[in-house]
N, C-alpha and C positions, 0 to 999 in steps of 0.2 A: 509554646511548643517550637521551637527553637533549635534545628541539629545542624550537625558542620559536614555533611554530604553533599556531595554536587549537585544532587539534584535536586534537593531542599535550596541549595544558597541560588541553582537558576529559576525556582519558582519564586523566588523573593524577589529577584531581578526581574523578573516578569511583571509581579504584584506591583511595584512601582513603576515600573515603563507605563501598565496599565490607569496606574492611578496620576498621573504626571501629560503622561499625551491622552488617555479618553480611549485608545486605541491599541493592541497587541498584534499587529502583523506576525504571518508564520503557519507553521504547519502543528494542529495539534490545539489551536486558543479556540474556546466556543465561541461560537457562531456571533453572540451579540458582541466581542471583543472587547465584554467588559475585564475586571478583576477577577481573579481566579482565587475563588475563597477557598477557606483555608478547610479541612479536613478533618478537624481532631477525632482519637478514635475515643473510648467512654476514660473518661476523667484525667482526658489532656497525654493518656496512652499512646503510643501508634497505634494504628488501626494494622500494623503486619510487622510482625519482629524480625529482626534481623538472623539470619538462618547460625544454627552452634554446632559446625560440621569441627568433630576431633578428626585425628589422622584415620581411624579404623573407616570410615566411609569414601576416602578414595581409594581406599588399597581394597574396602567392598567392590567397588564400582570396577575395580582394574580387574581385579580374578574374575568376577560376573564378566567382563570382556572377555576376558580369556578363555572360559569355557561357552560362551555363547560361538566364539570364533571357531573355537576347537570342534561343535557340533557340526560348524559350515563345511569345513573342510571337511567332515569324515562325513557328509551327505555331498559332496560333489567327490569325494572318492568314489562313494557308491555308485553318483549315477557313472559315471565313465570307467566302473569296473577297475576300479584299485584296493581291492578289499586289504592290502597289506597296509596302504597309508589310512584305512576305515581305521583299521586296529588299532597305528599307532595315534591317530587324534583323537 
C-alpha cells in the first residue's frame, strides 16, 4: 500500500526515523515512540477514499451561501425595521 501523497511519503519518513534511532520525537507520535504501523483497510484498500467532487457541488455550496446570506439580511432588515430591504433579500 504504497501512494505518492504527502502524507503517506511523511509517515514513511517517520516509519524509518522510527526504525533507525528506536525513537520519534514531535507532536502527534504515541507515547511508546515506537514505529508507526501501517493501517491497511480490507484487502490492501484505503480504509477512506479520496473525496469525487464534479463542478455542480461548489457552485451547490455558493448558491446555498447566497441564499443562507440573503435570509440574514432580510432578518436584520426586520429587526431594525427596513421591511423594503426584507423584500428585496
Amino acid at each position: 500500500m504504497t501512494s505518492n501523497s504527502p502524507s503517506e511519503k511523511r509517515l514513511e519518513e517517520l516509519r524509518e526515523q522510527a526504525w533507525k534511532e528506536g525513537v520519534v520525537p514531535g507532536k502527534g507520535v504515541d507515547v511508546a515512540g515506537g514505529p508507526i504501523p501501517r493501517k491497511p483497510g480490507y484487502y490492501g484498500q484505503p480504509v477512506v477514499r479520496p473525496p469525487v467532487w464534479t463542478w455542480e457541488i461548489p457552485l451547490y455550496f455558493f448558491f446555498g451561501g447566497m441564499a443562507g446570506m440573503s435570509a440574514v439580511i432580510a432578518s436584520g432588515a426586520v429587526i431594525f425595521h427596513h421591511v423594503d430591504l426584507a423584500r428585496m433579500a
